[in-house]
C-alpha positions in Angstrom: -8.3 -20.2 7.6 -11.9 -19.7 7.1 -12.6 -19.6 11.0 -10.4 -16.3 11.2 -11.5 -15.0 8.3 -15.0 -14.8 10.0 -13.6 -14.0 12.8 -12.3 -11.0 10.9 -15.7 -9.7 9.4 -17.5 -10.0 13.0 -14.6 -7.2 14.1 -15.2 -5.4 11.2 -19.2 -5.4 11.2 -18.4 -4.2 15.4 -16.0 -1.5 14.1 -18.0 0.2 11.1 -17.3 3.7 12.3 -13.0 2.9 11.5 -14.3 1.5 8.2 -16.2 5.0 7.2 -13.0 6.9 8.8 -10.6 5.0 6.2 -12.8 4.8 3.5 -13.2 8.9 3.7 -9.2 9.5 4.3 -8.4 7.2 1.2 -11.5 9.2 -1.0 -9.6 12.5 0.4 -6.2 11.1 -0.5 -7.0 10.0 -4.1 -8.6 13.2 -5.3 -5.7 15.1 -3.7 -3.4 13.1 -6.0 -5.5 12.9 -8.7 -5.4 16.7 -8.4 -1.9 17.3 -8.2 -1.4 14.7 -11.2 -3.7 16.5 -13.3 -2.6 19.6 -12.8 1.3 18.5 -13.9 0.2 15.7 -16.7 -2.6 18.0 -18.5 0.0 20.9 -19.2 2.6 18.1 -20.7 -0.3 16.9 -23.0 -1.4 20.0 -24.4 2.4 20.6 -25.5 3.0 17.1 -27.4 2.7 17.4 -31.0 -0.6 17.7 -32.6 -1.5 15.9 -34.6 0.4 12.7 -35.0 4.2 13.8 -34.2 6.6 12.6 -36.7 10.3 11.7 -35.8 11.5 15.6 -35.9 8.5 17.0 -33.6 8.8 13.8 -31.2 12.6 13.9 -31.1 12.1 18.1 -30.2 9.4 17.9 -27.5 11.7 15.0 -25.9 14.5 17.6 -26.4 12.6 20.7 -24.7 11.7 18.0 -21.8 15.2 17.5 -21.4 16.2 20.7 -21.1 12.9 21.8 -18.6 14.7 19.0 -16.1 18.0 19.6 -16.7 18.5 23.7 -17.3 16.1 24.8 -15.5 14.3 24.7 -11.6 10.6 24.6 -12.6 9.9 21.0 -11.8 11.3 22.1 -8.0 7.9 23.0 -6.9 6.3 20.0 -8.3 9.2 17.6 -6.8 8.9 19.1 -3.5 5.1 19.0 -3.5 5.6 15.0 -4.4 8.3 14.4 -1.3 5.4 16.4 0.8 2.9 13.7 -0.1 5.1 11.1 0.4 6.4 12.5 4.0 2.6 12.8 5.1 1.5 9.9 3.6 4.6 8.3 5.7 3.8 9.7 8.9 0.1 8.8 8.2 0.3 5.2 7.9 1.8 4.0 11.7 -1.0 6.4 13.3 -3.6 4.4 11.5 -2.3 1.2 12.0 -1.8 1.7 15.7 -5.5 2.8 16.0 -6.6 -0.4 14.1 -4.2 -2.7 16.0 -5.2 -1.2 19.5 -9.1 -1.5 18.3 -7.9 -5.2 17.2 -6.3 -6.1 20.8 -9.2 -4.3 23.3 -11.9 -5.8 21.5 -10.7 -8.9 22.6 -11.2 -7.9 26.4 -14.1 -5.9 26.1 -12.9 -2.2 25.5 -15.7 0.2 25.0 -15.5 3.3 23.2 -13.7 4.8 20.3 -10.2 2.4 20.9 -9.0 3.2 17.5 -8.2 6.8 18.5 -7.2 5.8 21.7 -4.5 3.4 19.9 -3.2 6.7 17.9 -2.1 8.6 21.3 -0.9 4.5 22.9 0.9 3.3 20.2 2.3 5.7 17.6 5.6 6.0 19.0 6.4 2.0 18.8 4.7 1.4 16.0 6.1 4.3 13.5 9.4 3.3 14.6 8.9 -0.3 13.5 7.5 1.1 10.8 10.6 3.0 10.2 12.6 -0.4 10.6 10.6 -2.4 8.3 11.2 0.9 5.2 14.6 0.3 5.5 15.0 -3.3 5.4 12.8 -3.4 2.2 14.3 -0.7 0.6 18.0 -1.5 1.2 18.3 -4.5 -1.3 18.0 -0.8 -3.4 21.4 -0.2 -3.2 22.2 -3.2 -5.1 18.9 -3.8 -7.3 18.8 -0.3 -9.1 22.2 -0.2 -10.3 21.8 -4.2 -11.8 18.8 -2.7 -13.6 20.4 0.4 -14.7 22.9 -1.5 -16.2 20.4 -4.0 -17.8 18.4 -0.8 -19.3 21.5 0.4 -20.8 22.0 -3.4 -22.5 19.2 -4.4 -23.3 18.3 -4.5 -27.0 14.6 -4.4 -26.5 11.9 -4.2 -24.2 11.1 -8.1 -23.7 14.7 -9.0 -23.5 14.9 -6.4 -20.4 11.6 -7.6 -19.1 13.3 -11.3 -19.0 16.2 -10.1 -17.1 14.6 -7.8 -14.7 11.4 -9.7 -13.8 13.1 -12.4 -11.2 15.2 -9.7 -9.1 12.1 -7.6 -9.1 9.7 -10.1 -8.1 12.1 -11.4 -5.5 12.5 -8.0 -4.1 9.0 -8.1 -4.0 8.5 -11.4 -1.8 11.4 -11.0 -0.3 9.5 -6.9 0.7 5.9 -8.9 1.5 7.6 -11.4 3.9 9.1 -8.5 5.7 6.7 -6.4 6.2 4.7 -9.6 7.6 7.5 -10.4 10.1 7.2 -6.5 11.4 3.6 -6.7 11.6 4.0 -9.5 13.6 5.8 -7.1 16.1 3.2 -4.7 15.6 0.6 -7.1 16.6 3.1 -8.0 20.3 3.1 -4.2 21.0 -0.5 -3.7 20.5 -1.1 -7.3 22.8 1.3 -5.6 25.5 3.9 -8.4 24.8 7.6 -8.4 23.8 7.9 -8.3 20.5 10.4 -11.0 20.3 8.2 -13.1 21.7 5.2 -12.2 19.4 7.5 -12.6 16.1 8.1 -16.1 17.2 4.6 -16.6 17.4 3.8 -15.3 14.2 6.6 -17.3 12.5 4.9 -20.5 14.0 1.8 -19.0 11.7 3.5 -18.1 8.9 1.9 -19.6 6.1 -1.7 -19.4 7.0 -1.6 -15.8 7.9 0.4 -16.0 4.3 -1.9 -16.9 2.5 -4.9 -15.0 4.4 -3.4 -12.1 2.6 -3.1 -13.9 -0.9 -6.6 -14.6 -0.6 -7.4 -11.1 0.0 -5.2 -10.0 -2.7 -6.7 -12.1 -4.8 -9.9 -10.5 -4.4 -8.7 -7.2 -4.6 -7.1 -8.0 -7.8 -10.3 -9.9 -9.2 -12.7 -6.8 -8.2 -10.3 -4.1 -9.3 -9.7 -5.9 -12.8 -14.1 -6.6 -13.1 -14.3 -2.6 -12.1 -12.1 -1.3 -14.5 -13.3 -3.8 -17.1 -17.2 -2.4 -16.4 -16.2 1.0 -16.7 -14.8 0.2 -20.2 -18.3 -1.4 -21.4 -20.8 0.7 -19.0 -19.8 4.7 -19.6 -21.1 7.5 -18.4 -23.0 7.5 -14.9 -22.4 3.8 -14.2 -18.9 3.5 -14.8 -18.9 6.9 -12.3 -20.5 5.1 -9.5 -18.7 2.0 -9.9 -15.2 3.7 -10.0 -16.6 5.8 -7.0 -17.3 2.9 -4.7 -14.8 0.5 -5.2 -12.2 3.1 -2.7 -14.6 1.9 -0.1 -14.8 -2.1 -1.0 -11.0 -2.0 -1.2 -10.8 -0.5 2.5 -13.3 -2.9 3.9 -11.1 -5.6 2.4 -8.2 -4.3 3.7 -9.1 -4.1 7.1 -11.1 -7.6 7.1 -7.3 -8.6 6.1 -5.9 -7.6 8.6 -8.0 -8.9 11.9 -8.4 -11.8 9.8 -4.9 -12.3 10.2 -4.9 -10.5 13.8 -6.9 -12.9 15.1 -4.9 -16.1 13.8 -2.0 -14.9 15.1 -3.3 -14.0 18.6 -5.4 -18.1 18.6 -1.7 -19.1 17.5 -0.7 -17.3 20.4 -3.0 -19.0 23.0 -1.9 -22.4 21.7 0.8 -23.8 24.0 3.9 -24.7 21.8 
């Protein structure tokens, strides 16, 4: 693995500019949301019993929340709002992989100039709808998971119990969600390589568990540098824990994208390799 992974940071030291694009839509994108959270969660606080509730004062705000959801159409705004930031955020993601993926394939024979917006306009259409594919294939397992753990919330007698009985269909759903989205990106990688992406699944299926564990290795990191962040911001306040929190966005997009031709480029060598 560690050839590609190289591999992976020359493209990404050659392709800075997509680097500062991502890093500046994902800063954009979290204070958006941390706006629009704040704005809902700040009002809830400053209405919860003060100071500490007893049973009467907890069992009444839980009451009034009830009847907010249930009587009333206030949260409509807010809920609509949420599906808005999910439908951009939807339509959002295939655009930006296509640019990477096309930026990903024309390095590779010499393409000059700004590739990754060039990908947007070439590729969107294929690519969102395999996009589009690989949503409902991870989401349909759904229809049969939430009401299992609907049932096992009503049951349950207490929160480990529940957690012992829901963790293995959750986490299965989980691998089950990561190995799909791995066979579509395969796809994604035949469509931005001009080839049939039949032919480039098999390719990546030959690949499978190194370009598998290219991504736990990043995820690893990203794990191990989001837990040492949040830790530092604990025991450094103030201006420190500030910057810290501030430039980790743009650590976590650099190792996102490093991911990704890391594993680009193993499945294209794989590729190259006669069977």
């Amino acid at each position: 693995m560690k050839p590609h992974i190289h591999a992976g940071w020359d493209w990404v030291k050659e392709h800075l500019y997509i680097w500062i694009i991502l890093f500046i839509y994902q800063l954009l994108w979290g204070f958006f949301l941390y706006r629009f959270i704040d704005h809902i969660v700040v009002p809830l606080l400053q209405r919860y019993p003060e100071p500490a509730p007893t049973e009467l004062s907890r069992s009444l705000f839980h009451i009034e929340a009830h009847f907010q959801l249930t009587k009333t159409t206030e949260y409509a705004p807010y809920l609509w709002t949420l599906v808005g930031f999910v439908a951009l955020r939807m339509l959002l993601t295939p655009l930006i992989h296509a640019g990477l993926l096309h930026s990903m394939s024309y390095s590779q024979r010499n393409s000059k100039g700004l590739a990754f917006f060039r990908g947007m306009k070439a590729l969107w259409k294929p690519i969102s709808l395999l996009y589009i594919f690989e949503l409902i294939l991870v989401l349909l397992p759904a229809y049969w998971i939430v009401p299992k753990l609907i049932a096992l919330l009503e049951s349950a007698m207490s929160a480990n119990e529940l957690l012992q009985q829901a963790a293995p269909v959750l986490i299965l759903w989980l691998v089950g969600g990561w190995i799909v989205h791995h066979l579509f990106l395969f796809m994604q990688f035949g469509k931005a390589s001009e080839q049939s992406i039949w032919s480039a699944l098999l390719t990546g299926i030959r690949a499978l568990l190194p370009i598998l564990g290219i991504s736990l290795f990043f995820l690893a990191i990203g794990l191990i540098g989001s837990t040492l962040v949040t830790a530092a911001a604990m025991f450094w306040t103030g201006m420190t824990a500030l910057l810290l929190q501030q430039a980790y966005p743009a650590i976590r997009t650099l190792l996102q994208i490093w991911s990704l031709s890391s594993r680009f480029d193993l499945w294209q060598k794989t590729d190259n390799k006669p069977i």
